[in-house]
Every structure is written in C-alpha cells, then in structure tokens.
N, C-alpha and C positions, 0 to 999 in steps of 0.2 A: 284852604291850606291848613292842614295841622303839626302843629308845635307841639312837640312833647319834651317838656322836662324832665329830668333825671338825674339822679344823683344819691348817694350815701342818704341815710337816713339822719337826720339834724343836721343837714347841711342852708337851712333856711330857702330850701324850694318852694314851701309855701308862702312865704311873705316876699319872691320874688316871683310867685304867681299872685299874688293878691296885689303888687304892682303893676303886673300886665294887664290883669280883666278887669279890676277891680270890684265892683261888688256882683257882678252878673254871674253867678255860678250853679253849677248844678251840682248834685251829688249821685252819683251812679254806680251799680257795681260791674264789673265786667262780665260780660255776658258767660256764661256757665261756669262762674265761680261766686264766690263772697267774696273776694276782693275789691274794695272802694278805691274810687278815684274821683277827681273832682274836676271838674271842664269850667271853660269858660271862653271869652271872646275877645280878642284888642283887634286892633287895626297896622298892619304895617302899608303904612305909605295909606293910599287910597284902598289898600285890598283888606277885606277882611279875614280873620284866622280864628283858628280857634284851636286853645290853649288846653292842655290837658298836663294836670299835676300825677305824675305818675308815682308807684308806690317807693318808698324810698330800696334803694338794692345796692348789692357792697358787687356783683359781679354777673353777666353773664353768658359765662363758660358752663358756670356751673353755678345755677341759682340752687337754694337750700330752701327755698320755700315758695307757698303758693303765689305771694304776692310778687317775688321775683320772677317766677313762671311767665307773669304776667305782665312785665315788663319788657321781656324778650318778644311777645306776640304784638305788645303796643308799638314796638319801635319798629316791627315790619310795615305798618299803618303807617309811619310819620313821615312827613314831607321836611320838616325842619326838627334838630333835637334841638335845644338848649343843655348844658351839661351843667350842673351848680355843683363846683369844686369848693371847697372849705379850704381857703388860702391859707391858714394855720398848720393844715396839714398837706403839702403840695403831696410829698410820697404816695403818703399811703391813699389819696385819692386816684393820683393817675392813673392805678392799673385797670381801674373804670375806664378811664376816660380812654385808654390807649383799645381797650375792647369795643367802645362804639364807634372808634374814627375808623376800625376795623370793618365796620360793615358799610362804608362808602357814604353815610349819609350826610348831605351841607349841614353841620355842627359849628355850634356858637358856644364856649368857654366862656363862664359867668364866673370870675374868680371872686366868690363870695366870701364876705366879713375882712374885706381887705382892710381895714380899721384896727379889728384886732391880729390881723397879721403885724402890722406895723407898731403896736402895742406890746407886743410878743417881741418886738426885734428881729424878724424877719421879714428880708428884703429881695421882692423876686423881680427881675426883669422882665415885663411881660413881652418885649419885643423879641426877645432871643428865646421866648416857650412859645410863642407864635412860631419861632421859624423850627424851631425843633419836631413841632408837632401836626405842622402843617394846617394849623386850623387858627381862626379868628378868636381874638383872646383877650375880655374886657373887664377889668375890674370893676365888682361891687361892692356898695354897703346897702341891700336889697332894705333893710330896717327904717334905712334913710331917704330912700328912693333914687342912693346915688351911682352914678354907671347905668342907669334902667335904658334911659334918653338914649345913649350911646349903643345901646345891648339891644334895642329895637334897631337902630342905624343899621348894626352890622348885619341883622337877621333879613334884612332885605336884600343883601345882596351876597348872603353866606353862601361860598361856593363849596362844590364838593371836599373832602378831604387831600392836602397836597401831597402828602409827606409818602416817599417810597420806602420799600425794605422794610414792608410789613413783617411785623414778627410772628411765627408759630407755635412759640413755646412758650410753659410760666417763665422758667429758668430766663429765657433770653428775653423775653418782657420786664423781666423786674432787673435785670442788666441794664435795659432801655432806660428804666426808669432811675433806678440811682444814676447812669448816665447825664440825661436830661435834670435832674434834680441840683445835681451836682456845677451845672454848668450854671442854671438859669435862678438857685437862689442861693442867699447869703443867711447867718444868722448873729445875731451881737448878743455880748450878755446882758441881761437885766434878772431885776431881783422879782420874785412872783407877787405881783397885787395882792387886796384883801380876798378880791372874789376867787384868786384860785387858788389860794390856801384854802381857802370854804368849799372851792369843789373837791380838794386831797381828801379834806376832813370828812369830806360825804360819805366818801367811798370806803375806808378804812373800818373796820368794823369796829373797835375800839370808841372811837368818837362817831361813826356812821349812825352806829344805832341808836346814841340818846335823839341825835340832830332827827331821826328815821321817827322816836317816839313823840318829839315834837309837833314835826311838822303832821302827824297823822294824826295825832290829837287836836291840834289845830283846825286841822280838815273837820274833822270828826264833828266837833263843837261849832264851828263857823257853819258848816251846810246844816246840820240840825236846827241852828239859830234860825238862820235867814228862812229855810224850810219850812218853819212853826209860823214863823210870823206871815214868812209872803201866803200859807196858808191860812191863819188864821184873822188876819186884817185885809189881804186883797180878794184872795180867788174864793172862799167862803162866802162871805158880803156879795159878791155880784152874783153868785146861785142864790143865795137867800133874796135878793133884795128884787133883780132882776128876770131869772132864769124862774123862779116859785112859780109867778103866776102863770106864765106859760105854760107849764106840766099839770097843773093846778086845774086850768080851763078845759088839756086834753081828757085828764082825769074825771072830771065834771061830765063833758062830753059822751063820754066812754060808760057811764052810770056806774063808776066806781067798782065793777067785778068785772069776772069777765077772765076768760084764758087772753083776749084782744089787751085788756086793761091788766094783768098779773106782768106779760109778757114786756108793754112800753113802758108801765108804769110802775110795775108791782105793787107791793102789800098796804095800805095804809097802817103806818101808827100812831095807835090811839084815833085813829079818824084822819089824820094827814098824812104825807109825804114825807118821807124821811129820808134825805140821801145817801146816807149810809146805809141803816136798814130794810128801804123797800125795795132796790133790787129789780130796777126794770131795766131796759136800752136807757129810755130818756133820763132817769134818774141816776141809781144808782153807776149805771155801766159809762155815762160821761163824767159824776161827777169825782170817782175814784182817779182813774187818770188825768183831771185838767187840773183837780182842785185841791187832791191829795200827793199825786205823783208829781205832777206836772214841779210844782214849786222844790221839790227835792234834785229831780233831773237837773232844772237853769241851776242852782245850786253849786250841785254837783260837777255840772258839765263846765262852767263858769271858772269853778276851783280847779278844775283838771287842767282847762286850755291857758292858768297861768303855770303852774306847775311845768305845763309841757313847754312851755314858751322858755320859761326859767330857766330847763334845762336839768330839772331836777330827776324828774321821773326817771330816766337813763340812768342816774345813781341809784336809785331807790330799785330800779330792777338788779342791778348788778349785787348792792348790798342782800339783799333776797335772796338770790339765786341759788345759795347752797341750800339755803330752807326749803324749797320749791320742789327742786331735785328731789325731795325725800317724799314729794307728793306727787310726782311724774310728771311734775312742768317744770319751768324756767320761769325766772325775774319778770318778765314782762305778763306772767298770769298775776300778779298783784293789784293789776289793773282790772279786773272784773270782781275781786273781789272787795275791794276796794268800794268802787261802783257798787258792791251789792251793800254797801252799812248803809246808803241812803236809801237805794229802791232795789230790788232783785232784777226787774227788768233791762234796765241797763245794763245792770253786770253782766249778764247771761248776754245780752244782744255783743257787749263788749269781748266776748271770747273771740270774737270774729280774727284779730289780730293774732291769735296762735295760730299753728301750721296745722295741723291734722286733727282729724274725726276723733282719734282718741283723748289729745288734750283737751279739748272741748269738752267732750264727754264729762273728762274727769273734773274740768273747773267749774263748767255750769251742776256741776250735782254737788260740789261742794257749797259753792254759791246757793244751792237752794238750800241745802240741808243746815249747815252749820254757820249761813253769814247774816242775824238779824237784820230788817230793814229800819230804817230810822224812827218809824211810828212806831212799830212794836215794840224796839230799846225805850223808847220813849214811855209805854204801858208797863214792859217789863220794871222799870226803875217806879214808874207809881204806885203799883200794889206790891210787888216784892222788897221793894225797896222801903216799903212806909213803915215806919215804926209802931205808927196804930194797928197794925195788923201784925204785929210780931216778928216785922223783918227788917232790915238792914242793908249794907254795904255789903256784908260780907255773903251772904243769901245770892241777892247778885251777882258777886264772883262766882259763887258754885255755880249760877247758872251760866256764865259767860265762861267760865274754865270748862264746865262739861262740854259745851259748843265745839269750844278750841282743844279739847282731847279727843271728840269724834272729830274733826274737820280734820287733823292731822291722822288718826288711823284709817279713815276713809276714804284717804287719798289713799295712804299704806296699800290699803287692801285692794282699790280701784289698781294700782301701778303692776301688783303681784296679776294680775288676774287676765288684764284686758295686753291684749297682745300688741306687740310693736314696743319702741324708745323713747326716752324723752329727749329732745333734742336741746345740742348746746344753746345760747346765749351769747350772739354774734352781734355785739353794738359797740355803735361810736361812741362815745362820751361826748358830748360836746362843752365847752365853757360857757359858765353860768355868763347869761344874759338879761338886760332886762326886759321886759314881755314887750312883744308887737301888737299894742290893741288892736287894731284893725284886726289882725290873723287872728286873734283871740276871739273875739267878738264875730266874724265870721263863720269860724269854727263852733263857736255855742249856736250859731244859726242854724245852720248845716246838720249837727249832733240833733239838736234839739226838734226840727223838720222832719228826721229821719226818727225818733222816737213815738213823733205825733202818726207820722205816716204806718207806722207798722205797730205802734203801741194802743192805740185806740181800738181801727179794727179786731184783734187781737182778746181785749176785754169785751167787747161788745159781744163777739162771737162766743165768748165763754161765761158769761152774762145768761144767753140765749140759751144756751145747753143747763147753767145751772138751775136755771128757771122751770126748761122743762121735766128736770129730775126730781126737783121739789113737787111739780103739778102731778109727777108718776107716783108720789111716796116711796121714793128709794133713798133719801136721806135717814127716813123716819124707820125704814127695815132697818138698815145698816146699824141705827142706834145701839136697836134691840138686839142685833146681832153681838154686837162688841161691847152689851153692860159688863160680862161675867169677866174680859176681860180688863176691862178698867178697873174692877172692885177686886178683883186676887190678884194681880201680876206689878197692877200701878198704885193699891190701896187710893182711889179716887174714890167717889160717891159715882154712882153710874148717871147722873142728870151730867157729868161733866164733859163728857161725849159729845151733848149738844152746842157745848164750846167749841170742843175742838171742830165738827164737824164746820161750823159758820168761819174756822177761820179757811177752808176753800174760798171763803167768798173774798173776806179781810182780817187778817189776822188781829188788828186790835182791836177789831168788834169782839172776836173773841173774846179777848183778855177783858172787854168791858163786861161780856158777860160773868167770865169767872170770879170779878170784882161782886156781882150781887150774891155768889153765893158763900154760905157759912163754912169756908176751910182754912185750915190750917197753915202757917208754914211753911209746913213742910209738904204739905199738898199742894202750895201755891207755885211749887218751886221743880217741883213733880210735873203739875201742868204746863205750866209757861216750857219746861224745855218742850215737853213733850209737842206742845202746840208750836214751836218754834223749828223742830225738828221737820213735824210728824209727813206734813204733803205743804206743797207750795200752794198760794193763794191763783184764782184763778188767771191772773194774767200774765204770772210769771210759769204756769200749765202751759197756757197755749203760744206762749213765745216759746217755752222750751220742747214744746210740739215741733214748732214751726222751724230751730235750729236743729234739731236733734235726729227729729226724725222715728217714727213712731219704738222702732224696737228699740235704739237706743233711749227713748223715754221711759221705755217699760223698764229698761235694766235700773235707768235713775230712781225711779219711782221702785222699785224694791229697796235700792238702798236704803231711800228715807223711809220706809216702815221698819222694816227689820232694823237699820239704826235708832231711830227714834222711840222703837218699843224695849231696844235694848238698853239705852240713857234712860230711859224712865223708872227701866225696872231698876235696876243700877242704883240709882237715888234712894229709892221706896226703900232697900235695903239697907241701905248705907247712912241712911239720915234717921 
C-alpha cells in the first residue's frame, strides 16, 4: 500500500513523515528527473505501507515547476494520500486540498501545527470541515507526535472522498473556499509574540538585512570552525594514525614506482605518502573528500537543517530575491551559493532545487567561478592577509570584492545571453519554529549519504584522469604554453602557472605553493584571484560534468578563463 504525502512547502510533512517511518528511510529521485523524494515504511493495523514524502507543491492544475510535475504523476501511484494542511493558514491551503479530493482518492486531512493555530487565536471546527469536505479530518502537532495515533486510525479505514458538486473552475473553487472557511473557522484578537515580530523583521529589508548579515556571518564562522577542527583533530589523525600503514604496505608492495603504483598510490614525497600531494585513488583521491570535504559538508549540512527547521531560509530567499533577479535566479539560488563558501560540491549538487537547465547553468558557474570554498578563504586570509608579507585586510577585500564584481556581472552576462526567464519566487513563509532534531538529524543523514554516494566516486574518477595527464606530460606542455601569458598580461613570474595549474587538483595546495615563492603583494593578490577564479578543482569538474552535462560544461568552463584572465589582468593594471 502506498501513502503519499502532500502538501505546501513548510507545511511540516517531513516531521509528520519522520513520525510515521521513523528512522527507515531511503533517499531517491524520481525516475527521469532530479527530483528527490524520500520513502519509507509504518505499519497500519497488521498491514505494511510505505510512506513516501512527496515534493512540497502549492497546486496541481498547474504545477510551475519540475518538482510539482512530479507530484501530479506520484499521486496517480498512490493508494492512500495524507494531505498536511498548515492550520494557521486554513484559506490559502484548501485550494490544494480541494484539487486532490478532486481526483477521487481515500484522503486523510492532517491539520498540522494546530498548537500554533490556537496560539494565533484561531479557532476551527474540525467536525463541520469534515462534513464540508467530505473527507476525514485530524488535527496535529506532528513536532509533538500529537494526532499521529489518531491519523494512522483514520488511514485505515479512509474512504473515498464524500462530498458532491465537484467544482470546475478557479473562480468557483476559491467561492468554495472562502465559503467553507467562513463557516468552519473563527478568529480572536491577540497581540503578535516575540518570535513573529522577529519573523516581520526578517523579511523587511531595512532590518532584514543587518538580521541576513548576522546570521550568514555566523554561518560563515561557525562551519569554518567546526570544519578546521573536526578536520584537523578527528579525520586527519585517523588517516595518519590508522589509514598510513595500509597504503604504506601497498606502496611497499608495489616497489614504490610504477604507472600500477603512480595510479593507487601516487608520487612519494620526500620518500613518503603525502595525502594531499601524492595524488593516487588510495591516497590522495579518498583522503580530499572524507578528510577535507567530508567535515565542511556535516558542518554545513548540520547549520542548514536548523536554519531550514527555524524557518529561516524562506526569509532569507524572499529578502534576496530582488538581488538574484539581477543574476537570472530567484531567492532560493542563495542556497547553492551559500553551500559553496564551505565546499563547491554541494553547492553545485545543491542547484538541484531550481526549476530549469538554464538556472542551474547559471548558479553552478557562478558557484564555481566567483564563491571561495572554505580552505581556500582560509589560505587566502594566511598569505594575503599577513602582514609579513606585506598584506592586510584590506588586500583581502580586493580580493573578495573582485569575486563579488565578477559574480554579479557574470550572472549579468550569463541572464543576457542564455535564452529563456527567470522565474518568480512562489513560497510560503512559515513562522519561526523551533527545530525538530529528529528531521534535523535525519536530514544531515540523507544529505550527507547522498554526498558520500555521488561525491566520492566523482573524485576518484577525476583523480584517475588527472593522474593520467600528469603520466602523458600535458600539464608540463600547457605550462610552457601559458608562460608569455602570465608574465605580460598578469605581471606574474612564469613558475607561477605551476600553482595555478595544481589547484585542478586542490586549490590550497596551490596557495601552499604560491606561499614558497618570492612575490609581491600585489602579485599575491593577482594570483589568489586568479587561482580562485581560473578552473574548478577536480571534484567540483566532474560533479559539474555529471549535473551540467558536457556542452553546458564547456560553456561554464569558458566563462571562468575568460573571467578569470580578465580579473587578473584587471588588478595587474589597477594596483
């Protein structure tokens, strides 16, 4: 038997699915799309079911996007729906709820956050919107696990939909609806809590965006932290301590050369293994993702699933949204770039929640081009930033404002060029909450599952390729090819090329290199964009291979030379 949920987006379907399965869940997309869903298992009575969290959707008559699409094709599948209504807002829910009892199927009404309904001062009768709507109709507080008992009750014996004099039109549907609205709820005055004056203030641009500079700072600071540390005291230590001798004995094994031995193992230095620098599968190519990446993701993903629990994020797209516009997205692409200040790979995997090929397009190329990952900010702030080397805070800023002046003309240009619209920014706002661990912690499982599962392979495979380009000497042509222009266009030393080209592999090996050599400045600040800019490191190539799709990679991948050689020259002139 399958149960499908639905309902508005922030309507809490997922912590009234994480009450039904509870931790047995998969993560899946629908088969010939990107779009995710998440399944799982309860039991009604003696029979088993399985439970599927469908994408959140405001209508469908006329869905506005992929994930809506996809909504409409899940509920020809479904044997039972569950509808999760946001009892705060009976209105502007129902005209959902009035289009699935449309399609004849036994539906269960979950009137969820009935808590802050009655908190709000509204008062709805559920026995007279049962008889209104012909359908079985149970209040919840899904956060609390209360109505769940009751909501499995009813779903065992939910019969078809009662109610005649089905409607045809919007016009006479939403008649229907302030009809039924009118009859079955009440509202009393009270005065607004702390927390929804604090959600007014979110949104209001005036106060929105110091509250927006905050909290993103916060982010910012807290995922770097925790990032450094669970990298540099946990997952570090167990490859040194643990993982060494392992690679160590294949290496041994292998008699230390070898295309067998370059390829698992890579290069020794100095005589050892070097996780960063040798650059094999076993080495380099797991320990970049588990040991580097890995701890920025949980971080990352950790800080987002409160953030989204909070109820924050929904403001933070809306506050955005006119800025976004000017780069041919909407509010909700903040979220991939966002994701890309800790690691590039998420963000980019993160574009997935925009609607078309061309948004994507344009935020994973922004996300490569113009949004440092948290290591590199981290390098960029020790050698530009140091005072023994002649730099400063404000060296920084140039580098982090050039960033943020091509990331915004590079949308410009991508918006002019690449054909089609940006489309609106159709969201609920919901009232700030405070977080569901359980969904929270679920959700970093799920995220974090699906990173490992598509983020690994991914480096491995481009690990393997960059191994064999080394083994061909096509890094070492390409050098030679592009001295004359690092030395007249960029005023670099032409050995600085072999920075930039290693940060294909990791961009702060790079910057480590650029640290041994004797430049300036104003060279220092020259390179770091430029290597910042110039091409994506290899695992965020073959992810954005793997979303993009090869011609749309080639178009990305022009952007960042031609931007990045144009910020550089840019500098060289101007400083």
């Amino acid at each position: 038997m399958n149960i499908l949920l639905v309902g508005h987006p922030n309507v809490g379907k997922s912590v009234v699915f994480s009450q039904l399965t509870g931790v047995r869940v998969l993560a899946s997309n629908y088969p010939g799309s990107t779009v995710a869903f998440t399944e799982g298992c309860t039991r009604l009575g003696d029979l088993p079911a399985r439970v599927i969290d469908a994408p959140g959707t405001y209508s469908l008559s006329s869905p506005s996007s992929p994930a809506e699409e996809v909504v409409v094709r899940m509920l020809e599948d479904a044997d039972l729906v569950v509808n999760v209504v946001d009892a705060t807002a009976l209105e502007r829910s129902l005209h959902l709820t009035l289009e699935i009892l449309d399609l004849g199927k036994p539906t269960v009404v979950a009137l969820n956050m009935w808590d802050e309904a009655h908190h709000k001062g509204i008062t709805i009768d559920v026995g007279e919107l049962e008889r209104e709507i012909g359908a079985p109709v149970v209040p919840t507080v899904a956060i609390a696990g209360e109505g769940l008992k009751t909501l499995k009750e009813r779903l065992q014996n939910a019969p078809p939909p009662s109610a005649t004099g089905r409607v045809t039109t919007e016009a006479e549907r939403w008649a229907t609806i302030g009809r039924i609205t009118s009859r079955v709820q009440t509202l009393e005055h009270r005065h607004h809590t702390f927390l929804e004056w604090l959600g007014d203030c979110s949104v209001r641009t005036s106060t929105g965006l110091p509250i927006a500079i905050l909290v993103l700072a916060a982010s910012f600071l807290g995922i770097r932290l925790v990032g450094e540390v669970a990298e540099g005291y946990l997952a570090a230590p167990v490859f040194e301590q643990l993982y060494r001798p392992v690679t160590e004995r294949i290496s041994n094994a292998l008699g230390q050369a070898g295309l067998v031995h370059q390829v698992l193992i890579g290069k020794l230095i100095h005589g050892r293994i070097d996780f960063l620098q040798s650059f094999g599968l076993l080495t380099t190519g797991l320990y970049v993702p588990l040991a580097i990446v890995l701890p920025f993701v949980l971080a990352f993903y950790f800080w987002l699933g409160i953030l989204e629990d909070l109820g924050y994020l929904p403001r933070l797209a809306v506050l955005l949204d006119r800025v976004m516009h000017r780069v041919g997205l909407h509010g909700w692409a903040v979220i991939p770039n966002l994701l890309g200040l800790g690691c590039n790979v998420p963000g980019i995997l993160s574009t997935r929640v925009l609607e078309d090929r061309r948004a994507r397009l344009i935020a994973s190329t922004l996300v490569s081009v113009a949004v440092p990952c948290g290591s590199l900010q981290a390098m960029i702030w020790a050698l530009v930033g140091s005072p023994e080397r002649g730099g400063g805070v404000r060296y920084v800023l140039v580098v982090y404002g050039t960033l943020l002046g091509f990331w915004f003309l590079i949308g410009r240009v991508l918006t002019m060029i690449l054909p089609g619209t940006t489309p609106d920014l159709l969201l609920e706002i919901p009232p700030y909450r405070r977080p569901h661990w359980p969904t929270v912690f679920r959700n970093l499982g799920l995220r974090v599952e699906g990173f490992l599962k598509e983020g690994i392979p991914v480096v491995l495979l481009g690990v393997l390729l960059v191994n064999l380009l080394y083994w061909l000497g096509f890094f070492d042509t390409l050098a030679r090819i592009a001295a004359p222009l690092m030395t007249q266009a960029l005023g670099l030393p032409a050995e600085t090329f072999a920075a930039v080209a290693v940060g294909f592999l990791r961009k702060e090996m790079a910057m480590g290199l650029l640290a041994t050599m004797d430049l300036t400045i104003k060279q220092l600040v020259v390179a770091s964009t430029l290597l910042s800019m110039f091409f994506p490191c290899v695992a965020t190539f073959v992810v954005l291979a793997r979303e993009l799709g090869w011609r749309h990679l080639g178009i990305s991948i022009l952007v960042m030379l031609v931007a990045s050689l144009a910020a550089g020259s840019i500098l060289n002139l101007l400083m």
